[in-house]
Every structure is written in structure tokens, then in C-alpha cells.
C-alpha positions in Angstrom: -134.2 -189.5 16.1 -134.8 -190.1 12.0 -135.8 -185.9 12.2 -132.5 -185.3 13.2 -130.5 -187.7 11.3 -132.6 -185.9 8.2 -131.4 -182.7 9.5 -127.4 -183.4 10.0 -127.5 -185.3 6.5 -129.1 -182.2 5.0 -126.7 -179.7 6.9 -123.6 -181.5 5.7 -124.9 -181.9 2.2 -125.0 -178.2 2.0 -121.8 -177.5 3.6 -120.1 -180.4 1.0 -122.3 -178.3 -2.0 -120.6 -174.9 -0.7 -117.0 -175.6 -0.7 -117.7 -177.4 -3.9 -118.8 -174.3 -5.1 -116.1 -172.1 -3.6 -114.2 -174.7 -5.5 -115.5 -174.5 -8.8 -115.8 -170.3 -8.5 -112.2 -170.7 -8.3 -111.3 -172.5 -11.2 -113.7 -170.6 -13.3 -112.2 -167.3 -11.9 -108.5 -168.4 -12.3 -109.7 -169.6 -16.3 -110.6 -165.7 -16.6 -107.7 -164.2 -15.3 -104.8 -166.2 -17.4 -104.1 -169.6 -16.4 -101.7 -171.2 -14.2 -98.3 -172.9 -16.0 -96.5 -176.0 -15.1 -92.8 -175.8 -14.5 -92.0 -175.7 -18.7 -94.6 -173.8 -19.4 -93.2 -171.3 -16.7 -89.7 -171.5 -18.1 -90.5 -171.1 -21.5 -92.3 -167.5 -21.0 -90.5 -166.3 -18.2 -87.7 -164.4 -20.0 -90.4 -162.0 -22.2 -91.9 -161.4 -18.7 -91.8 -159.8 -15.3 -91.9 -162.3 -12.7 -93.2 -161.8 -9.1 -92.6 -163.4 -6.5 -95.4 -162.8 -3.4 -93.7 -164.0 -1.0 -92.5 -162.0 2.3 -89.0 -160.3 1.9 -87.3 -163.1 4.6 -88.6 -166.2 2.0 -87.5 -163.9 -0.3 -84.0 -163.5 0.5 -83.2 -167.0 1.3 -84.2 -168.4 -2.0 -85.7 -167.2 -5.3 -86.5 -167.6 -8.8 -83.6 -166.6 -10.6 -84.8 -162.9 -12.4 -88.0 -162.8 -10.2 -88.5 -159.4 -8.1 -89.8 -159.4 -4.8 -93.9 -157.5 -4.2 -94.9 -159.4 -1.5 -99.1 -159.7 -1.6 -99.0 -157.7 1.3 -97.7 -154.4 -0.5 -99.0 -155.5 -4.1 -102.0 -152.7 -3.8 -99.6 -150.2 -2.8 -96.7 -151.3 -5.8 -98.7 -152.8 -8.5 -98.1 -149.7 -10.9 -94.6 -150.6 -10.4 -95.3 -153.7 -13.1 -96.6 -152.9 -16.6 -99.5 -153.9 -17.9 -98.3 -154.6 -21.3 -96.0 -157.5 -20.6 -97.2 -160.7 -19.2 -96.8 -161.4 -15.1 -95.7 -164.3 -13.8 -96.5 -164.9 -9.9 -95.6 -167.5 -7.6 -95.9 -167.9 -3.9 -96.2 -170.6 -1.4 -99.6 -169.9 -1.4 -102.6 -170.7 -4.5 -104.9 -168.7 -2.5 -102.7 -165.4 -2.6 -101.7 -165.8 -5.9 -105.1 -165.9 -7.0 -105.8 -163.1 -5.0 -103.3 -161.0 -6.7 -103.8 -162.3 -10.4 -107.4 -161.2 -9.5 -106.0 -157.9 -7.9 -104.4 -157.6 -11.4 -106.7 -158.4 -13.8 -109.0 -155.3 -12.0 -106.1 -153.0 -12.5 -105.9 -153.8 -16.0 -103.5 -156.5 -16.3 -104.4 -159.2 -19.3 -101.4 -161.3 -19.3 -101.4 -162.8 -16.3 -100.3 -166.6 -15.5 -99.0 -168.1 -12.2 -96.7 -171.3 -11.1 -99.3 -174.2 -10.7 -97.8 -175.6 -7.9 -95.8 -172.9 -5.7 -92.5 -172.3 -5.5 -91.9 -175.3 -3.4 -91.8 -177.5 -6.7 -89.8 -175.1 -8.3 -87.5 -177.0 -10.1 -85.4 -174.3 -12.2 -82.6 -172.1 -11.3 -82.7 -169.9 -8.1 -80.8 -167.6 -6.3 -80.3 -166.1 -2.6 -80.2 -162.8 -2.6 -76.8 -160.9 -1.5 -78.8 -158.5 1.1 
């Protein structure tokens, strides 16, 4: 019985040490790439750059961040060059996972200035606007 309590303790050890890890990968990675910005920090930048919003074109429509366009994640490999690389990108999403994904996207395409909403859209707390389509 204390040879399998030995292994389950060591089994869930390693499984706590390798989300901690995916964890940690993550902040590291996202430290690379640009950083992510608070709600100020997002409004203070935004107008010298191009803001993206990831989300689908639905999520899109209803509501938005006033000036943002609309790549959804799903597209970005197909649009990207539709965003230049000289001016910073602002993404947001629902989603931390898929806006790392894309600032990661980015930064291999050759993107430097590259900085994200830190806690989605859904604590957006600027101006916004539905689209008319």
C-alpha cells in the first residue's frame, strides 16, 4: 500500500511541476515578445498604434474597441501582412492563450512592438463601438 501511495505522490508532484512549468514558459515567453498593458497603459499607446482585435467577426460586430480592426486568430496567418511591422500592435481577445499565440505568431514574422490587453476585452473599460454591418 505505502509503494503505491509513493507512486501517486510522485505522479502528482510531476504533473503540479509541469503545468508550473508550462506556466512559467509562458511568462517568460510573453516577457520576450512585448508585454501585456493594463487598461491606461492600453489607452495611452493605442492612438500611435494598430489595434487588433482576435476575436470572431460575430463578437466582433456586437462590441468593440473603439479604432480596433477585426483579424480574428483564425485568419491572422493568412492577414498578418496586412499590419506593419513598424508600428506597435495592440491585441486583445477573450482569450490570454490566443493572444499569446498571435503575439508569438508575430514576433516570428518580424513584429517587435508588440503588447496585448492584460485582462481581455471583458474588462475593457474604455470606449467601444458596435459595428454598423
Amino acid at each position: 500500500m505505502s509503494n503505491f501511495l509513493i507512486i501517486l505522490d510522485t505522479a502528482l508532484i510531476v504533473i503540479i511541476l509541469f503545468f508550473v512549468g508550462i506556466w512559467a514558459w509562458n511568462k517568460i515567453q510573453a516577457k520576450r515578445i512585448g508585454g501585456e498593458l493594463d487598461n491606461a497603459g492600453f489607452k495611452e499607446g493605442m492612438r500611435k498604434a494598430q489595434i487588433v482585435d482576435l476575436r470572431e467577426k460575430e463578437p466582433f460586430k456586437r462590441k468593440h474597441i473603439d479604432g480596433a480592426r477585426n483579424l480574428p486568430s483564425t485568419m491572422l496567418k493568412y492577414q498578418y501582412n496586412e499590419l506593419r511591422p513598424d508600428l506597435p500592435v495592440y491585441l486583445y481577445s477573450d482569450s490570454l492563450t490566443v493572444t499569446l499565440r498571435a503575439a508569438r505568431f508575430l514576433k516570428k514574422k518580424g513584429f517587435t512592438k508588440i503588447h496585448w490587453l492584460k485582462d481581455g476585452f471583458e474588462q475593457w473599460d474604455g470606449r467601444t463601438k458596435a459595428s454598423k454591418y
